[in-house]
Each structure stands twice: as structure tokens, then as C-alpha cells.
C-alpha positions as CSV (number, residue, x, y, z in Angstrom):
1,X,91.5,176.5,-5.5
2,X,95.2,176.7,-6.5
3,X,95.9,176.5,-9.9
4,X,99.2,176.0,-11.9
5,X,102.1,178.8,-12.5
6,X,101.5,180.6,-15.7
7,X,98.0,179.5,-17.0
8,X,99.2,179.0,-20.2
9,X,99.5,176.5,-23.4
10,X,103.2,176.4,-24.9
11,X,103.1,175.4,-28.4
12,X,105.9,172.3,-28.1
13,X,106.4,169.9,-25.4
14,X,109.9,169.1,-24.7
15,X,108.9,166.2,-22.2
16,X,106.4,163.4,-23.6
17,X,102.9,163.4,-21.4
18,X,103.5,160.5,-19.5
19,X,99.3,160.0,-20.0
20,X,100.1,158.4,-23.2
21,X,102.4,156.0,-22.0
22,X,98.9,154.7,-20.3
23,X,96.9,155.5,-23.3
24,X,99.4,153.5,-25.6
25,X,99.4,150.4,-22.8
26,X,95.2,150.5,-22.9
27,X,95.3,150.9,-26.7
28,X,98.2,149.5,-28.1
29,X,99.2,151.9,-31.8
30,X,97.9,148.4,-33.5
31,X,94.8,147.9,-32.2
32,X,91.2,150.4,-33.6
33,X,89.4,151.4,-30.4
34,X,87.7,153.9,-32.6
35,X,85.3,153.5,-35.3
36,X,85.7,155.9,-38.7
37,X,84.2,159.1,-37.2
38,X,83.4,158.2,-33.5
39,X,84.9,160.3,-30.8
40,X,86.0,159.4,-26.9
41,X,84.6,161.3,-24.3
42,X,86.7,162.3,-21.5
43,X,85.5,162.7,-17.6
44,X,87.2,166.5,-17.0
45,X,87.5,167.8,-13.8
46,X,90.3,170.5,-14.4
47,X,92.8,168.2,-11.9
48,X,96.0,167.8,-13.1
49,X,95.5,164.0,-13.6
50,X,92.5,164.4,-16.1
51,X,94.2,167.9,-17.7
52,X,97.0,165.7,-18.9
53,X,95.0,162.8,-20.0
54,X,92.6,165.1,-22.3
55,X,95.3,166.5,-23.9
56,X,97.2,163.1,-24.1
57,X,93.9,162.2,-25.9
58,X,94.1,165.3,-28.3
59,X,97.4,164.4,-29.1
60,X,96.5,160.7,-29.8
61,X,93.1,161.1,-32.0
62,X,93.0,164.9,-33.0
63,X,89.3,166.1,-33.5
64,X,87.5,162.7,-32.0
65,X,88.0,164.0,-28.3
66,X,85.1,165.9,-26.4
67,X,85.7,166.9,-22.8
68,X,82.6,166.4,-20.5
69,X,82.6,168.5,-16.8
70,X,80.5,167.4,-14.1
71,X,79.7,170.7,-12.0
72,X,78.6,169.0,-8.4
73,X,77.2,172.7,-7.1
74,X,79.0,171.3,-3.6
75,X,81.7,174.0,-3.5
76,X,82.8,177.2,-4.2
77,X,85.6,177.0,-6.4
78,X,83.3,174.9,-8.6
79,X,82.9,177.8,-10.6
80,X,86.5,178.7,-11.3
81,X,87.2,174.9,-12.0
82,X,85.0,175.8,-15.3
83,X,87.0,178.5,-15.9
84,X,90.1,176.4,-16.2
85,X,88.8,174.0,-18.0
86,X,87.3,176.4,-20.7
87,X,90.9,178.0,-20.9
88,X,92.7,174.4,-21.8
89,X,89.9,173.2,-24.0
90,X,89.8,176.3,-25.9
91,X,93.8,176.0,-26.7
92,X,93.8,172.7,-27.0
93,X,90.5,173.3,-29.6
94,X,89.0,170.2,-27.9
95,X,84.4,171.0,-27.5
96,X,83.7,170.8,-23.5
97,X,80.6,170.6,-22.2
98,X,79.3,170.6,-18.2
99,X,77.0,169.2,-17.0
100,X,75.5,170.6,-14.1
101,X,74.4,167.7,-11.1
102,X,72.8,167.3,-8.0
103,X,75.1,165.2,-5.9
104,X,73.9,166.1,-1.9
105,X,73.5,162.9,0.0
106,X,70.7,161.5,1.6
107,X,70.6,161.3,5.6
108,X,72.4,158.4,6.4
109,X,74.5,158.1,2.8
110,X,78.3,158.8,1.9
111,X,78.5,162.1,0.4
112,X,81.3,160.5,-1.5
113,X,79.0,157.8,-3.1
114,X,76.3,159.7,-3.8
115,X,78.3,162.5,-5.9
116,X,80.1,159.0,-7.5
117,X,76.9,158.2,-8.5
118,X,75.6,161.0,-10.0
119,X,78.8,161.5,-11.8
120,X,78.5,158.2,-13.7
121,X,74.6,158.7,-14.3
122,X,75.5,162.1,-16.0
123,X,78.5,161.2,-17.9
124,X,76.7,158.1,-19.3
125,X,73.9,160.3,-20.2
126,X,76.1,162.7,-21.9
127,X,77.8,159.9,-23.9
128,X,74.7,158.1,-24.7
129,X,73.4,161.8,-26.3
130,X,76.6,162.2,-28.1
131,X,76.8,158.6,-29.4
132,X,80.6,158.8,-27.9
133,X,82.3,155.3,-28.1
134,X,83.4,155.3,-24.7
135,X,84.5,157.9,-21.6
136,X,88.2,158.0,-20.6
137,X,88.8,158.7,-16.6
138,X,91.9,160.2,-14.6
139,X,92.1,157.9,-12.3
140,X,95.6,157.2,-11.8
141,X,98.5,155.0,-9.3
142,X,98.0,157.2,-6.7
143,X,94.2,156.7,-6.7
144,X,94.8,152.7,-7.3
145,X,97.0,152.6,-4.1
146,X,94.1,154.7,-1.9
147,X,91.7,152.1,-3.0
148,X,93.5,149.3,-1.8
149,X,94.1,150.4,1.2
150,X,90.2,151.8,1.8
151,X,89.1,148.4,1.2
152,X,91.9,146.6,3.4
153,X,90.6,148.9,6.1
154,X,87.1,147.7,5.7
155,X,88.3,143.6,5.8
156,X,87.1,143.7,2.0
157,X,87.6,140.1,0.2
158,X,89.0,139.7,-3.3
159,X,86.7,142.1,-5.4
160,X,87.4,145.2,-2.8
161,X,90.6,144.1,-3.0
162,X,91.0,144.0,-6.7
163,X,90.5,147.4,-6.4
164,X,89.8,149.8,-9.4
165,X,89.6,147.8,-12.7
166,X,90.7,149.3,-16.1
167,X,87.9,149.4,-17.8
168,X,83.7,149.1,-16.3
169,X,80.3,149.4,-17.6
170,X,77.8,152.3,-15.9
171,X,74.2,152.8,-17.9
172,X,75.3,151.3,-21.1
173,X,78.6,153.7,-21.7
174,X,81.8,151.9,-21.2
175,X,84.7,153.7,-19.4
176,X,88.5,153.6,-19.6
177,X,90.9,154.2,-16.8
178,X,94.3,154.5,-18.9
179,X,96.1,156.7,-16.0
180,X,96.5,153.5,-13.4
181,X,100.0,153.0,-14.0
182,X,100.5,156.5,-14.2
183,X,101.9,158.1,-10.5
184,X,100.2,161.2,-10.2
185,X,103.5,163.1,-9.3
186,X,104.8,162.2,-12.9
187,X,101.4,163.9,-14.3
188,X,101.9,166.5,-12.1
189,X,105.4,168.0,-13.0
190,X,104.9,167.7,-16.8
191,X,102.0,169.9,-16.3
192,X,104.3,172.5,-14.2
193,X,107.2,171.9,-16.9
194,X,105.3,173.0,-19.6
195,X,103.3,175.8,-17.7
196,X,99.7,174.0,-18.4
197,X,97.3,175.3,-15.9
198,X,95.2,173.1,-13.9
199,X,93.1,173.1,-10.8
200,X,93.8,171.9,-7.5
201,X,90.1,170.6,-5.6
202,X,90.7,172.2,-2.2
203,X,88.1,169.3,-0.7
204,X,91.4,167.2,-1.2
205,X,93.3,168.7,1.5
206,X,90.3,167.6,3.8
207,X,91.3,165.2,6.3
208,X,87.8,164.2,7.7
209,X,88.2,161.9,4.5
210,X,89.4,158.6,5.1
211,X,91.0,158.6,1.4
212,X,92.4,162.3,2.0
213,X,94.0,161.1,5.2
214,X,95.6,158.2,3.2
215,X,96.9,160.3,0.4
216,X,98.6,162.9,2.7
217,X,99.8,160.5,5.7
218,X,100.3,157.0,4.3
219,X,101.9,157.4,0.6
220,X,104.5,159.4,1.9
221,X,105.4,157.2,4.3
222,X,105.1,154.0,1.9
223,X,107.2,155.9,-0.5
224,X,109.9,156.0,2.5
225,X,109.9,152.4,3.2
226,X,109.0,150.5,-0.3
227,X,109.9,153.0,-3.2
228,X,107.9,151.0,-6.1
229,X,104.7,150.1,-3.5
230,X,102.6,151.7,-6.7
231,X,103.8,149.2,-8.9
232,X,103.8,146.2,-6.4
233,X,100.3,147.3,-5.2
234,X,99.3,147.3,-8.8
235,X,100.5,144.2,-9.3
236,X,98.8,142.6,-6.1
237,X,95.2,144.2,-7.3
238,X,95.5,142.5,-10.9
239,X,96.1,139.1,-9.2
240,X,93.2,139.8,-6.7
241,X,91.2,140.5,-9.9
242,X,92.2,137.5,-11.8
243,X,91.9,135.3,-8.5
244,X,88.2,136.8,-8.0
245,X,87.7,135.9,-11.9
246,X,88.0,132.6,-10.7
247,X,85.8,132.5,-8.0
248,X,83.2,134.3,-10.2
249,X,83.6,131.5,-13.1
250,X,83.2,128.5,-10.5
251,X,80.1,130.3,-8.5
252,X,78.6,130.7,-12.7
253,X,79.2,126.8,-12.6
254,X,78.0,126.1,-9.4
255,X,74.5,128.1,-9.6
256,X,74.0,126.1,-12.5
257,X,74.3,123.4,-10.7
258,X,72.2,124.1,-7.5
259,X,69.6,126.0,-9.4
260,X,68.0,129.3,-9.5
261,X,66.7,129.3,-7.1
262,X,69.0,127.4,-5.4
263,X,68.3,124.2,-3.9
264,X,69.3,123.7,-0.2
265,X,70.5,119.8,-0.6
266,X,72.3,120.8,-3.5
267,X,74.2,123.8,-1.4
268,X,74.9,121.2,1.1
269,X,76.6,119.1,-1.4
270,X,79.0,121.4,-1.6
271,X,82.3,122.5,0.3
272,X,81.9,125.3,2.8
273,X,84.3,127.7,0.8
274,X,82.4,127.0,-2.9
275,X,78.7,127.3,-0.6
276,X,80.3,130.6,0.4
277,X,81.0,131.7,-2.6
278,X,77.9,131.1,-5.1
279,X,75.3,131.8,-2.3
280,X,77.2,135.4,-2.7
281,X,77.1,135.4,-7.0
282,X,73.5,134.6,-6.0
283,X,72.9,136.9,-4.1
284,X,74.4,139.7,-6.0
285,X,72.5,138.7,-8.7
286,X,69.3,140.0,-6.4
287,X,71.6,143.3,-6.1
288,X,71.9,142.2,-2.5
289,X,75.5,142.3,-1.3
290,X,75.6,140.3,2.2
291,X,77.8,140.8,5.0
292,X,80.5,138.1,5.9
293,X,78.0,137.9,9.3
294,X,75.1,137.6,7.4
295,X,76.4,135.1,5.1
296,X,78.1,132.9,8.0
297,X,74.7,132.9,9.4
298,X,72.8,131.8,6.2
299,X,75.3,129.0,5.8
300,X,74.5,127.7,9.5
301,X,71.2,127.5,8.9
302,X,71.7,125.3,5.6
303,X,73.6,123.0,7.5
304,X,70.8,123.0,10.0
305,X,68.4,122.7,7.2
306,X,67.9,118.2,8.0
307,X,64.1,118.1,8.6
308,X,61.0,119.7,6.5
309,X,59.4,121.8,8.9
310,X,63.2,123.7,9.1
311,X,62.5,127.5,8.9
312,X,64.9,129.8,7.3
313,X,64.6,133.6,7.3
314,X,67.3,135.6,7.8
315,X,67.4,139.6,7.1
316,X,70.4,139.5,4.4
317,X,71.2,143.4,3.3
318,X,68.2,145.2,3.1
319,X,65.5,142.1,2.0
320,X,65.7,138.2,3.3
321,X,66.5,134.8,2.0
322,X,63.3,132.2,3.0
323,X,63.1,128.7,2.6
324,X,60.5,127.9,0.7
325,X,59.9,124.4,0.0
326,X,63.3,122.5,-1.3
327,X,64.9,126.4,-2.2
328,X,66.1,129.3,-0.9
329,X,64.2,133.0,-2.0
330,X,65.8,136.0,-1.4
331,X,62.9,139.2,-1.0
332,X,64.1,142.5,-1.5
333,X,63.4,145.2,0.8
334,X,61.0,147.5,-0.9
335,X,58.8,144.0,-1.9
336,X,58.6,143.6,2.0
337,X,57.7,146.8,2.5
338,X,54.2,146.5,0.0
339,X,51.1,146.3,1.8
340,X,49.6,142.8,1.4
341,X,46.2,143.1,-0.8
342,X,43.1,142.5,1.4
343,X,42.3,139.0,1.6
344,X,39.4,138.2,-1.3
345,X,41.6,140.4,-3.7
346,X,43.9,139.3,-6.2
């Protein structure tokens, strides 16, 4: 773990945090995010990106910040990343707590998404206990950019492509990502400039990382080619997001129309492209995310569908979508999985 030159506060900043030029763009000076006496919560790791945003937080509402740590246990510098972020908190008088997790991945799951996930759960938890009015996050340009490009790797469609969105919902908590405008080098040398330490995750420099190996061998070379790709990226995610809007708006329509569940002359009623797309919104709504194989499939077989005794069953994520009767029925996996009750039983 690195950490910055000179691990310590100075009274006066001669440069403006550029974090509150996000904070100020999320939560324009006119607007009341906050309720008399609530607070914000804010995701801490002890990075540079989420050092400067809790203090551009303390600055903004003095008092009504709380800093929450997640301690994944999956490193050994996890230990000394507390101890820097006891030493800002304590000078910048802002409460931290950390939460301790366990993020290890199941055989056969990202390590990534599994210590995503228990991040959220935890920092939900921990806002829901402190009746905190929302959780800030560090993401930031850099972080924007990587996710594009992750999910243009993959052949993702617009909501991949729409990348990280300002603000989400996880476990009833809502959370802001203010710092997505923000480059992270910007962050980076206010810190240095006013001698603020921070901590630098040494799982970054790990290249076995798809993300990690975009971050040290494509950004540079972006930033050699198109100088302002953060902003133009930007701008291409927020019209992939309004675009997949859109789409989600029509498919709300549509499903209306064909039914839930959804009725098979109906779907053939209706263009391959609008099929496409609210046989997916169905689908999600079963928390079943098909791929673009599995949903060319399904739609073959709906076009097929012209006589009663037509069969449809097709495996679609981890459960299947059946005909049954005039409608399609999507089965989840673990409801497959149930032994059937012994015939006489009900």
C-alpha cells in the first residue's frame, strides 16, 4: 500500500476540491437533498477518489457526513487502509465506522462481483441502521470510461452500455455517484497539493484484471489519441441511457399489451425488434437476464408457434420459458429443482 507524501491535514486549501464541482452538479446550491437533521453517508475506502469526495462532503454539509469502511479481510494492507482512514476522519472530525465483510467468492463466481455485492449489502445495512438519507460513492471518469469499455468487450446492448448511472437503488438505501465527471488525475493532485494522505489498493496494479489491464494500457493510450475521450465517453453513456429509457418505456407499454403472462399471438403481433425487447423487460422481471442466443432462440420458436400441440421449452438463464396453453411461463431454476410431491399429495 502506498500512501500520499506527508500524511497530513493543512488547515486552508489554496486549490478548490474538484469533488465539489460534482457535488454542486448532483446537488445544485438551490436544491434540499437533505432533510433538517439527516446526514449522508459516504462509501470510504481510503482511495484518493473517495478521500476527496468525503471531505468535499464535509466541506459542503459540516456535521451531517458519516464515513462508512467496508473491510473485505481479502488483503493485507486492509488493515493499514483503516488506519488512513481513521487519520483523515479524525482531522476532518467526520464519525467513521467499518464494517467488517465476507466477500470470498463461490467456485465458479467473479471475485469482483461477489465483494460488489457484499459491499452494497453492508453499506445499505449500515444506512438503514443509521437512518442516513442516502450513501455517496467515488466512482469517478476514470471508472465511467473502464465500464464502457468492459461492457463493449462483452457485446453488451444499451443498458451495459449506458454504463454506471448517477444515482441507483441497492436494499432500500439510495446511492449517489457525484465523482463521474470528475477525472481521477484531477482528484489525485489536489490531494498531493495539499499533502492529504490517502491510500493506494495495491490489487489495482493487478493485471489479471480485465479492468486493471484497461486502466494501465488503454486510458493512456486514449488520452494520446482523443484528449477529451472522458467527456465524449460520458456523453455517449448518457445517450445510451436515455436511448435504453426508451426501450424500457415501450417494452412497459407493450407487456401491457400482450399480458403477463404474455400471450404468444400477441408477441407475434408485434415487430421482431419490440418482441425482442419486452420478452427481455419480461424476463427481467422473473430476475432472469437471457442471452442474445437464448432470446434469438425463444423468438424462433414463437414464430414457429402456428398449431396447438406446438411445444416450447427452452432453458433461458438458469430456469425455462414453457408454453402453456395461449402463454409463455418462465420457471426459475431453484423451482425446477423441487422434488415433485408424491402423486395422492397435495
Amino acid at each position: 500500500m502506498a500512501v500520499s507524501p506527508t500524511p497530513k491535514l493543512t488547515p486552508a486549501n489554496k486549490l478548490k476540491n474538484p469533488a465539489l464541482a460534482g457535488l454542486d452538479a448532483l446537488f445544485p446550491a438551490s436544491s434540499a437533498p437533505l432533510a433538517p437533521g439527516a446526514c449522508w453517508g459516504v462509501a470510504y475506502s481510503g482511495g484518493a477518489d473517495s478521500t476527496a469526495l468525503l471531505l468535499a462532503a464535509a466541506a459542503r454539509w459540516p456535521g451531517r457526513i458519516r464515513a462508512l469502511h467496508i473491510h473485505h479481510g481479502l488483503q493485507a494492507a486492509a488493515d493499514d487502509f483503516v488506519q488512513v482512514c481513521e487519520t483523515v476522519c479524525a482531522q476532518a472530525q467526520v464519525p467513521l465506522q467499518v464494517l467488517r465483510v465476507n466477500a470470498r467468492h463461490a467456485s465458479g463466481e467473479s471475485p469482483e462481483d461477489a465483494a460488489r455485492r457484499a459491499r452494497y449489502t453492508a453499506l445499505a445495512a449500515a444506512a438503514t441502521e443509521q437512518s442516513l438519507s442516502g450513501v455517496l460513492l467515488g466512482q469517478h471518469a476514470d471508472d465511467q470510461v473502464e465500464t464502457l469499455l468492459l461492457a463493449l468487450s462483452r457485446g453488451a446492448g444499451l443498458p451495459g452500455l449506458s454504463a454506471m448511472p448517477e444515482v441507483i437503488e441497492r436494499g432500500g438505501v439510495v446511492f449517489y455517484r457525484p465523482l463521474l465527471g470528475i477525472p481521477a488525475a484531477d482528484l489525485r493532485q489536489w490531494l498531493l497539493n495539499e499533502q492529504i494522505p490517502f491510500a493506494d489498493d495495491p490489487s489495482n496494479l493487478d493485471e489479471r484484471y480485465t479492468r486493471n489491464r484497461i486502466r494501465a494500457r488503454l486510458l493512456p493510450a486514449l488520452a494520446q489519441v482523443f484528449p477529451q475521450f472522458r467527456a465524449t465517453f460520458a456523453r455517449s453513456a448518457r445517450h445510451a441511457a436515455q436511448g435504453q429509457a426508451v426501450l424500457r418505456e415501450v417494452a412497459e407499454q407493450d407487456l401491457a399489451l400482450v399480458g403477463t403472462p404474455p400471450l404468444i399471438k400477441a408477441l407475434q403481433l408485434l415487430s421482431l425488434a419490440r418482441q425482442a425487447n419486452v420478452l427481455r423487460h419480461w424476463l427481467l422481471q422473473q430476475r432472469a437476464t437471457p442471452s442474445a442466443a437464448q432470446l434469438d432462440q425463444l423468438q424462433r420458436q414463437i414464430a414457429a408457434c402456428t398449431t396447438r400441440g406446438h411445444r416450447i421449452d427452452l432453458k433461458v438463464a438458469e430456469g425455462h420459458v414453457r408454453r402453456e396453453g395461449t402463454a409463455l411461463h418462465y420457471t426459475a431454476g431453484a423451482a425446477l429443482r423441487e422434488p415433485k410431491a408424491p402423486l395422492g399429495i397435495i
